[in-house]
N, C-alpha and C positions, 0 to 999 in steps of 0.2 A: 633574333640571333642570326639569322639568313643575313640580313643585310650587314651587319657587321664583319662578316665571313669574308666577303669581296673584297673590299678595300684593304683588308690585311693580306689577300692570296696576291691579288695585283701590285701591291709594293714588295711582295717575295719574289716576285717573277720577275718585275721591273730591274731589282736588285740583284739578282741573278744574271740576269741578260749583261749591266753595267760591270759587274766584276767578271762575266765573258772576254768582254769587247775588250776590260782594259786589260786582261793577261793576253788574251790573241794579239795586241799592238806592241806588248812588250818586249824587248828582244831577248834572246837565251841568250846568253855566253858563247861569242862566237859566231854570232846570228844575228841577221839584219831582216826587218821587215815580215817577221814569220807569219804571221795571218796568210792561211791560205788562199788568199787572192794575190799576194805580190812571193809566195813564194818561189816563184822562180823568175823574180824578173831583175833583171841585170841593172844599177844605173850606172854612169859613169859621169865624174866632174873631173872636167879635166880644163887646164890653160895651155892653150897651143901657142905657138908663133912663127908665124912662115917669113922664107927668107928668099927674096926675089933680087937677082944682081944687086948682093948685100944690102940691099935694105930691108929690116924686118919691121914688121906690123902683127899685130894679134889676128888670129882666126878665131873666129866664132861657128864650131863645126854643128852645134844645134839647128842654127838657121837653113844649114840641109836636110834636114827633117821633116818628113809629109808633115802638112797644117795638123795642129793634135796630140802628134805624138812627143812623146820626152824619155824614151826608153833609147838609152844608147852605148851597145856593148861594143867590147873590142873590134870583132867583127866589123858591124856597121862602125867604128871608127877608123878602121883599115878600109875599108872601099871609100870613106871621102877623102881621108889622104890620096889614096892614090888617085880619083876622082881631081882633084884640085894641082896634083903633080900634073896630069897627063893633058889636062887643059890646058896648062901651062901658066897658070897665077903663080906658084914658087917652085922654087927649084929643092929648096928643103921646108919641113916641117917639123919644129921640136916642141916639148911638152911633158908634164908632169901632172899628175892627179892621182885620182884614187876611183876604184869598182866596189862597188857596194852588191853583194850579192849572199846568195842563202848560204855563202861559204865564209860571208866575215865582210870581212875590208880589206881591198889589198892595193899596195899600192902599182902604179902605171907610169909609163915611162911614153915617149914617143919619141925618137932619136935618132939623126937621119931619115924621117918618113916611117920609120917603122915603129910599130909596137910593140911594146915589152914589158911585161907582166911580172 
């Protein structure tokens, strides 16, 4: 009887852990990433495109990113605009996307160099 005990407690437990993990990864109504490890982490996808004596080209603002990392809030995307302004690669920077955070989805603007939420 002992040994039969194990193998039923270890598939309740394993089972339990699994229907954890998969409501922790699901998102609530209005809620992105809730598991308390990303919940407060910001990301943002955005398409930029800078514009240098009228001619534009895409910016790819990730590749400013320490090696690793992929976390990128409005913040840090307002210092590499102004970063890439003040170096002087464009004279303007526009764009569109979306922030995914513990607040929802919302969407992003970049317009004239600036951000707007």
């Amino acid at each position: 009887m002992h040994v039969s005990v194990l193998p039923t407690v270890q598939i309740a437990i394993t089972a339990a852990l699994v229907v954890w993990m998969i409501t922790g990864f699901t998102p609530m109504p209005g809620r992105w990433l809730r598991w308390k490890m990303f919940c407060r982490a910001t990301f943002t996808i955005i398409t930029l495109t800078g514009t240098k004596d009228g001619r534009t080209e895409p910016v790819n603002p990730y590749s400013f990113l320490t090696p690793g990392s992929f976390l990128l809030g409005p913040p840090q995307l307002l210092t590499i605009i102004n970063h890439l302004r003040r170096s002087g690669r464009y004279d303007r920077i526009d764009g569109h996307g979306r922030v995914l955070s513990e607040r929802g989805e919302q969407p992003i603007e970049v317009r004239n160099s600036r951000v707007v939420l």
